[in-house]
ZARO-844470 format. One record per residue (C-alpha): residue in three letters; x, y, z. Coordinates in steps of 0.1 Angstrom, whole numbers, always signed. Layout:
<pts>
PT|ALA|X|Y|Z
...
</pts>
This chain:
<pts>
PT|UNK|-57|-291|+243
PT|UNK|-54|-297|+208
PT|UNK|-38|-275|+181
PT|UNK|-68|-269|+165
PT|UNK|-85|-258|+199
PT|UNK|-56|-235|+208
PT|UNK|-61|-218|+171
PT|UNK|-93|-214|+173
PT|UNK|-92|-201|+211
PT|UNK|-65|-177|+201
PT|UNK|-81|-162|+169
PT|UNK|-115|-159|+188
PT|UNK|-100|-142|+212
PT|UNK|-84|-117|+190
PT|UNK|-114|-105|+173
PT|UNK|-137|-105|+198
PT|UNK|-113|-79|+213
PT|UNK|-113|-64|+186
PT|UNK|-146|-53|+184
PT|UNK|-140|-33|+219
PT|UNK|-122|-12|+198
PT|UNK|-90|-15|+214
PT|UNK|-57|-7|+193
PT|UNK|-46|-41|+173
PT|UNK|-13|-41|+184
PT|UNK|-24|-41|+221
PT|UNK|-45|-71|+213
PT|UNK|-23|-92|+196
PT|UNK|+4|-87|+222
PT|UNK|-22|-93|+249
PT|UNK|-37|-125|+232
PT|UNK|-1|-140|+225
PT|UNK|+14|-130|+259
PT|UNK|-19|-144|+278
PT|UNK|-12|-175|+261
PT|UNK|+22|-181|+264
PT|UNK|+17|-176|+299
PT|UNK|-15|-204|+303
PT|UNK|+6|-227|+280
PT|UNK|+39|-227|+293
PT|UNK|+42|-211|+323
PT|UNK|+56|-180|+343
PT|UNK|+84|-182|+320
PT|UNK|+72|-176|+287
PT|UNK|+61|-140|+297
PT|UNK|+96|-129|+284
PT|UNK|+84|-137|+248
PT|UNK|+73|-104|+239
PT|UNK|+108|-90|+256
PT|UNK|+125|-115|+232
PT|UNK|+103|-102|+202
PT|UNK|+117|-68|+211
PT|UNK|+151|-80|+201
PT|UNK|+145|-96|+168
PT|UNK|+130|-60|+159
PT|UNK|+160|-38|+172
PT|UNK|+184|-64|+151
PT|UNK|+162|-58|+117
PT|UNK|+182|-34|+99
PT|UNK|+158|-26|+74
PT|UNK|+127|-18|+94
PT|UNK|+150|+20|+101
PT|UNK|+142|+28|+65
PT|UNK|+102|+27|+70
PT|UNK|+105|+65|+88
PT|UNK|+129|+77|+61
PT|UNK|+101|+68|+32
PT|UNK|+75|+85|+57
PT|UNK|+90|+113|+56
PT|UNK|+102|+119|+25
PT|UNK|+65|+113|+12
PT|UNK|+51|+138|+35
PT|UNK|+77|+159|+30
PT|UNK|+69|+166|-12
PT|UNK|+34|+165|-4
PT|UNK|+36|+191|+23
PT|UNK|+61|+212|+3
PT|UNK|+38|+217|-24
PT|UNK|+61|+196|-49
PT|UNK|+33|+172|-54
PT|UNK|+9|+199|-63
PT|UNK|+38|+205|-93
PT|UNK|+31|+166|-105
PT|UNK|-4|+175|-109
PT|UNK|-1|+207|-128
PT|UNK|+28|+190|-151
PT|UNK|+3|+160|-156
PT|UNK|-31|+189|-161
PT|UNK|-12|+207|-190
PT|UNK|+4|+178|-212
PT|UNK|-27|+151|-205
PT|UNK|-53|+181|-211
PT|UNK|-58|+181|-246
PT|UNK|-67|+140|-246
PT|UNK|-104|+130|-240
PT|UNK|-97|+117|-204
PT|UNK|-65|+132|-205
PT|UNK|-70|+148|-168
PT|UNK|-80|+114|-151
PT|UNK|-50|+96|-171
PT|UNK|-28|+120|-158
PT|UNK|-40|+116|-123
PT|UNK|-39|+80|-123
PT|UNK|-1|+89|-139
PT|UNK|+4|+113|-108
PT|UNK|-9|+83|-78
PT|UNK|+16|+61|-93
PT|UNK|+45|+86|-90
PT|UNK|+32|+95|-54
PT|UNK|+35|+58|-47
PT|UNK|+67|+62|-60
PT|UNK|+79|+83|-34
PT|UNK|+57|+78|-5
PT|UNK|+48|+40|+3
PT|UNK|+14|+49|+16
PT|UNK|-20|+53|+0
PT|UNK|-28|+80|+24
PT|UNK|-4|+108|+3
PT|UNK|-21|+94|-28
PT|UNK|-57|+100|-12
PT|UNK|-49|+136|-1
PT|UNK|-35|+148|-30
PT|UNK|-59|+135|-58
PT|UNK|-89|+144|-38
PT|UNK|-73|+178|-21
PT|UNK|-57|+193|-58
PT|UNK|-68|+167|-87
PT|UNK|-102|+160|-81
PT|UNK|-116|+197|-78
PT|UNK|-97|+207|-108
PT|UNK|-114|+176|-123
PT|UNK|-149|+186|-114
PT|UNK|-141|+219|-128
PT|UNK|-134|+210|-161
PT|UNK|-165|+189|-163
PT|UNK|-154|+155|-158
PT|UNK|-183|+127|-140
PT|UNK|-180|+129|-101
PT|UNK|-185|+91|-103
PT|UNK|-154|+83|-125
PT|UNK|-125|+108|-115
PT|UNK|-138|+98|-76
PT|UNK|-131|+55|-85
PT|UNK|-98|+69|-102
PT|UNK|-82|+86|-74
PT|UNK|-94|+58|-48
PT|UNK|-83|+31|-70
PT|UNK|-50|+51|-78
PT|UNK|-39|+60|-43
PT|UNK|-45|+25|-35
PT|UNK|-12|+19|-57
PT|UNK|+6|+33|-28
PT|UNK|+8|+2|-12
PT|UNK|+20|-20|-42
PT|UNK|+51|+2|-61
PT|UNK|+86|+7|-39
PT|UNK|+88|+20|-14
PT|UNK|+60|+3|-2
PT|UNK|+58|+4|+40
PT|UNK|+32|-26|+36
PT|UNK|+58|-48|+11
PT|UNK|+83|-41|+42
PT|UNK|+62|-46|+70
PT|UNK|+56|-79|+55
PT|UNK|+90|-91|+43
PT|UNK|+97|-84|+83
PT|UNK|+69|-109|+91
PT|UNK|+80|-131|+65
PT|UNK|+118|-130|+69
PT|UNK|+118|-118|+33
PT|UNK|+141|-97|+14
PT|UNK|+128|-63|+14
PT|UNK|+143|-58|-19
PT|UNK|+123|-88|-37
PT|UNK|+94|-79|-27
PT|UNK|+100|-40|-37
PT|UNK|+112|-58|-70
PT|UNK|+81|-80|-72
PT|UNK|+58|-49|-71
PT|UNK|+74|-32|-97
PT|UNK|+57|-52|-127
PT|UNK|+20|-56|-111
PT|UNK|+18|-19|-97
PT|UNK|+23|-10|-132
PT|UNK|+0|-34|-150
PT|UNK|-25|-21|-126
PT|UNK|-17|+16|-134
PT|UNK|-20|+2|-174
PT|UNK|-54|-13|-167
PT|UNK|-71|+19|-149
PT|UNK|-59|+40|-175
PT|UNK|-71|+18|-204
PT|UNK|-105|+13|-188
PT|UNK|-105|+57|-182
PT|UNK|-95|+59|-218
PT|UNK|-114|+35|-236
PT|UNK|-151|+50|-214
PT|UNK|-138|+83|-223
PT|UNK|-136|+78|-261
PT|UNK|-168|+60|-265
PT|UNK|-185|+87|-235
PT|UNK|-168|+121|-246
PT|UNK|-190|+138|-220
PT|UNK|-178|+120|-189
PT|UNK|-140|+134|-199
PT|UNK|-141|+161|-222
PT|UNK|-105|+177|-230
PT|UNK|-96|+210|-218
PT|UNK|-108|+235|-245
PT|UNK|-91|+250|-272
PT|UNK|-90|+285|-257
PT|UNK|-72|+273|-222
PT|UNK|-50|+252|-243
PT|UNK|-39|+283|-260
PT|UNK|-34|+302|-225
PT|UNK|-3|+280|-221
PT|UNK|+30|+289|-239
PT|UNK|+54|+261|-251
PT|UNK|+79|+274|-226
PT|UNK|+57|+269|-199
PT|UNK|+49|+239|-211
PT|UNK|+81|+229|-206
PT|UNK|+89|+248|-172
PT|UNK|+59|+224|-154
PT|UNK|+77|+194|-168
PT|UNK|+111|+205|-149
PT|UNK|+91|+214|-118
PT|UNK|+74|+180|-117
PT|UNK|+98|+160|-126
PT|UNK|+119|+168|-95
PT|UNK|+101|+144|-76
PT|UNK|+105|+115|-96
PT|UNK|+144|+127|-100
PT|UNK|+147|+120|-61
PT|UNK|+132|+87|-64
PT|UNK|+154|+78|-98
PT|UNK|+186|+88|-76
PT|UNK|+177|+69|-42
PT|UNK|+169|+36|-57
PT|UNK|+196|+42|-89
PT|UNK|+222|+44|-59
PT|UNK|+207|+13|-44
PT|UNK|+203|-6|-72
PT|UNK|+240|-3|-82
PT|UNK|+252|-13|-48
PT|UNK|+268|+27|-43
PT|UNK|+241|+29|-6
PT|UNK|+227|+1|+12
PT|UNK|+186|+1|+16
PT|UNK|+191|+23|+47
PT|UNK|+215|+48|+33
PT|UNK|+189|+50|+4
PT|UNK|+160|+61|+22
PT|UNK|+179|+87|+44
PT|UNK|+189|+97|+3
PT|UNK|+156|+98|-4
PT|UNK|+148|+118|+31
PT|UNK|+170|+142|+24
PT|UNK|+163|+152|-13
PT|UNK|+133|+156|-8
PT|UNK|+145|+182|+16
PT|UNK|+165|+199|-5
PT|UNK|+140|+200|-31
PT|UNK|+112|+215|-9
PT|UNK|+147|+242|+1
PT|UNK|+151|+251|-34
PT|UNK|+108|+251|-42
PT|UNK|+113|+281|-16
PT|UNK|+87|+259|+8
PT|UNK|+108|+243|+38
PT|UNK|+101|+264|+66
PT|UNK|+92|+255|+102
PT|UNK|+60|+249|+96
PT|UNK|+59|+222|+72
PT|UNK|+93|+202|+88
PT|UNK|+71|+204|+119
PT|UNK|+42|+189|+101
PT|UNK|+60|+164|+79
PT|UNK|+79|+152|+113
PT|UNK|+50|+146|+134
PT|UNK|+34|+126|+109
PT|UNK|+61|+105|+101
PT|UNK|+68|+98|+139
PT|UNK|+25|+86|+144
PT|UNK|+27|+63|+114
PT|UNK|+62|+50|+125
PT|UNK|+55|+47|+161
PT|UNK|+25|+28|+152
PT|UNK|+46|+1|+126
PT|UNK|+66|-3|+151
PT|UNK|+42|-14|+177
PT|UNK|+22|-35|+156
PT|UNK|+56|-51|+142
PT|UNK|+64|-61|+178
PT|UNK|+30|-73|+186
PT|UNK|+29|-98|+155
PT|UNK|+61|-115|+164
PT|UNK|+49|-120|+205
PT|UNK|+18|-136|+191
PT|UNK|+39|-160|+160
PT|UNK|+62|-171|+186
PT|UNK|+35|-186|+208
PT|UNK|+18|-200|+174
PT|UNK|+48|-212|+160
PT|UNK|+58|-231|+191
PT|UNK|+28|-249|+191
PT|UNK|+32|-266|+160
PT|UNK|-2|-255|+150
PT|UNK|+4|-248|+115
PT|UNK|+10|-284|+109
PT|UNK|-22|-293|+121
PT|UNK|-41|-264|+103
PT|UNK|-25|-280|+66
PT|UNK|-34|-315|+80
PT|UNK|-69|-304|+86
PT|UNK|-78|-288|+50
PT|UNK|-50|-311|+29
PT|UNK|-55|-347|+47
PT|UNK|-89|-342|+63
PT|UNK|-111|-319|+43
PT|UNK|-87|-327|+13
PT|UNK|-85|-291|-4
PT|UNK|-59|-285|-29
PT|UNK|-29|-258|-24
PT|UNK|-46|-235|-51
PT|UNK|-82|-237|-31
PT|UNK|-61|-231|+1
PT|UNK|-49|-199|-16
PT|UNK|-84|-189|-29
PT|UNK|-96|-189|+2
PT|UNK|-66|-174|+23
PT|UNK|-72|-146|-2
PT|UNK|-108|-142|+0
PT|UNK|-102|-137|+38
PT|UNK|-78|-110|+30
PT|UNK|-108|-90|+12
PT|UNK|-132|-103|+38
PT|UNK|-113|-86|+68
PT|UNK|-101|-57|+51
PT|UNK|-134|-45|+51
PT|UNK|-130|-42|+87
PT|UNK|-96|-41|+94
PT|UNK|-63|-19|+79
PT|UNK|-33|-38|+60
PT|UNK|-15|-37|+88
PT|UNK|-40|-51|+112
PT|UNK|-52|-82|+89
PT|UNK|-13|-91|+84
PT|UNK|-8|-95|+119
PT|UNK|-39|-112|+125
PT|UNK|-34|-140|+98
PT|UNK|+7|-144|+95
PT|UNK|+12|-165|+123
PT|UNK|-11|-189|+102
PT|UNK|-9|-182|+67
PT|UNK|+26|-174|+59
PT|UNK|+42|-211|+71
PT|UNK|+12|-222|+60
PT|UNK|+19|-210|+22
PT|UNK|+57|-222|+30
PT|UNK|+44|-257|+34
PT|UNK|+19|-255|+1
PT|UNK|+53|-250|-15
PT|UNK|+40|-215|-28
PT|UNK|+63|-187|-32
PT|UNK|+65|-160|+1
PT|UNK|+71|-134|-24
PT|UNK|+48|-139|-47
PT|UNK|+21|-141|-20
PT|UNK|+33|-112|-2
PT|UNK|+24|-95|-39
PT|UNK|-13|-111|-39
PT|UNK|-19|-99|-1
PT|UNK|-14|-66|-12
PT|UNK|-33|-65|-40
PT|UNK|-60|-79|-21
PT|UNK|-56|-50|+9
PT|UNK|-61|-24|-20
PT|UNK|-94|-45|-32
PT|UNK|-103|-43|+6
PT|UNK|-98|-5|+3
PT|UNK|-127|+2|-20
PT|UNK|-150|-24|-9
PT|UNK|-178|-12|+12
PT|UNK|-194|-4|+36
PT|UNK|-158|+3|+56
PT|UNK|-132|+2|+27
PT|UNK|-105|+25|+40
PT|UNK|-100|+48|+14
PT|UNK|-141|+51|+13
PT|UNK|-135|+67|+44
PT|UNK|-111|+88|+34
PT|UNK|-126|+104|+3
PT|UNK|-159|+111|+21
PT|UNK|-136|+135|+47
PT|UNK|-115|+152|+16
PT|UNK|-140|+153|-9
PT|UNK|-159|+182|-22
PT|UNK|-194|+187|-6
PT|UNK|-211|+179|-38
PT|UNK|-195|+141|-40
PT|UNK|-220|+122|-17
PT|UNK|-214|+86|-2
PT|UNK|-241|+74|-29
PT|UNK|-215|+89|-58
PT|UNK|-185|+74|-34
PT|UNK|-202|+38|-34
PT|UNK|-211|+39|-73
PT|UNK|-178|+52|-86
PT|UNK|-158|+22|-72
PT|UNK|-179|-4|-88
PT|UNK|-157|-8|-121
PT|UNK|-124|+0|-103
PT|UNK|-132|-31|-79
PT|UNK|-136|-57|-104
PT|UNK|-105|-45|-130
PT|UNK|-85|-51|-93
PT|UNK|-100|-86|-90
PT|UNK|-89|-90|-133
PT|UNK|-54|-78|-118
PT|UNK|-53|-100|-90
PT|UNK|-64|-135|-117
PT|UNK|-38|-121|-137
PT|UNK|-5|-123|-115
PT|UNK|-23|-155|-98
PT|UNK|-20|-174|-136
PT|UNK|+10|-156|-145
PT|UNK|+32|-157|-114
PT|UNK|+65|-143|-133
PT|UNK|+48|-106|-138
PT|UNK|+62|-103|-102
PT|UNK|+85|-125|-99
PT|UNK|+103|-117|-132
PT|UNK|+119|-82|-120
PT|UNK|+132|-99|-91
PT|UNK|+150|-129|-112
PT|UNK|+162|-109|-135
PT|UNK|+185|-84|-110
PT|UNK|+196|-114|-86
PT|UNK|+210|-127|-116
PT|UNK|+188|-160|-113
</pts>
């Protein structure tokens, strides 16, 4: 059987399993074991076992339940409800000034969590009722905090960023590096968009009025900056220790896991309750990396083996005679195209075996593209009909947002992603600059 057969087989197989609605990691593992076993005999069933191996000798893949944790822990603490209130008082007199300060608070959850999940609960749970309140258009702060919590998956620690430098055999730390610069040019667009409507549309943003600006002493003022700045001290200590070489990227994140401890000890909120909470979260989302980690490596062994890749960039350079930068177009466009249907996590594991040597051979750089797939998962967030954080913000959201307001209010957020993504793809040194300029290259 040919190599393009096999792919072709394999991939079918996979999504039309998919649509059971069985878990992904129990398909890819199925698909790749199933053919390892039709290809090669009785045995290549010990390629999953082998898999197994390469995971347990990954060093860095013991940080992803740290960075759980210490997300859930500040949002389960209350210390994220802090950020909020620090950003409420000092944004509040700007037209806008709420929604910039929530699009300020997403990126400093990303900061500390590595999921757009945090993000999601926080801004639609704390931010966006306050929002509402103060008369600000359902339709706008709703796009900012999907838009914003997808920045979860972009700035360090990012789980995604690691999950894929594991696939990749990248350096978690360029890639953390790499998402510095776009996460932040991101963050810079939404807020100029929120600012720019907001000036020319002072009814969609109004500022909080003189007389509830008044309520608020200077002192106060400057008591919510200490409280909310505590979370972005943890964050400034674990990857300050890091970045000077004092803890490796492991001993960072159980830094990080434990500050944010002692911060939710001395916030008077640690207490059974929420270690219990904050602990079985972490375990699900771990437990389910894990799985999916192991999966993806059964399933690239098989494809790898084959030589299949070869023949894939044969078929679109040589035969159908695409160039690298269409090749990358359309890899992308698949990206969006899936995660409609599909989470980060499952897409990456889907496509990898195929796309990541594939970019290797274009002579493209892994990190870079590891920084355009996950821009292009937070696109797939807010595209409907099944955009993840959709979905999300129609179960956390107030009664009066409807799925009509959800649809409309990501409309402007999707395309200034899509200006994002054109951006870095032009101007490949806004993520690979950071990088080049700590490795001393």
């Amino acid at each position: 059987m040919s190599s393009e057969a096999i792919t072709l087989f394999m991939f079918g197989t996979m999504m039309v399993l998919l649509l059971t609605g069985q878990r992904v990691f129990g398909v890819i593992g199925f698909v790749g074991s199933a053919a390892a076993l039709w290809l090669w005999g009785q045995g290549s069933f010990e390629m999953p076992f082998n898999a197994s191996f390469q995971v347990l000798n990954w060093y860095p893949l013991i940080t992803v339940p740290f960075f759980i944790f210490m997300g859930y822990m500040l949002s389960e603490s209350g210390l994220a409800g802090d950020l909020y209130r620090m950003f409420h008082v000092w944004f509040g007199p700007v037209r806008g000034g709420l929604a910039l300060g929530t699009i300020g608070l997403m990126v400093l959850i990303a900061a500390l969590n590595g999921l757009s999940v945090a993000g999601m609960a926080i801004g639609a749970t704390i931010a966006l009722p306050q929002l509402l309140r103060h008369g600000y258009d359902k339709s706008m702060v709703t796009g900012v905090i999907q838009a914003g919590s997808s920045l979860g998956i972009l700035i360090p620690p990012s789980v995604v960023l690691v999950l894929y430098a594991m696939i990749a055999r990248q350096p978690v730390l360029d890639l953390w590096l790499a998402g510095v610069m776009p996460g932040l040019l991101m963050a810079a667009i939404f807020g100029g968009y929120v600012f720019l409507r907001c000036l020319f549309q002072p009814r969609i943003g109004p500022a909080l009025p003189a007389e509830e600006r008044a309520q608020i002493t200077t002192a106060e003022k400057f008591a919510l900056l200490r409280e909310g700045l505590l979370p972005l001290a943890i964050f400034a200590i674990m990857m300050g220790m890091f970045m000077t070489g004092t803890t490796s990227l492991v001993e960072s994140s159980v830094v990080g896991a434990v500050l944010s401890m002692l911060a939710a000890w001395w916030a008077g909120n640690l207490n059974r309750g929420t270690l219990e909470k904050a602990t079985r979260d972490t375990l699900g989302i771990s437990c389910m990396f894990l799985w999916i980690i192991l999966a993806a490596l059964c399933f690239s062994a098989v494809y790898d083996g084959l030589g299949a890749v070869k023949a894939v960039k044969a078929l679109l350079v040589d035969t159908w005679e695409f160039d690298p930068w269409t090749i990358l177009v359309l890899m992308l466009a698949s990206f969006i195209v899936m995660g409609i249907f599909l989470d980060d996590t499952a897409m990456l594991v889907i496509v990898a075996p195929l796309y990541i040597p594939l970019i290797r051979e274009l002579d493209f750089s892994l990190i870079w593209f590891g920084v355009l797939y996950t821009i292009t998962c937070q696109i797939a967030y807010i595209t409907p009909p099944f955009g993840y954080n959709l979905f999300l913000m129609r179960a956390m959201a107030p009664p009066e947002i409807s799925l009509t307001d959800i649809y409309r209010s990501i409309v402007p957020f999707f395309f200034l992603m899509v200006l994002s993504l054109i951006i870095i793809m032009i101007f490949p040194q806004v993520a690979l600059w950071l990088p080049a300029v700590v490795n001393g290259r």
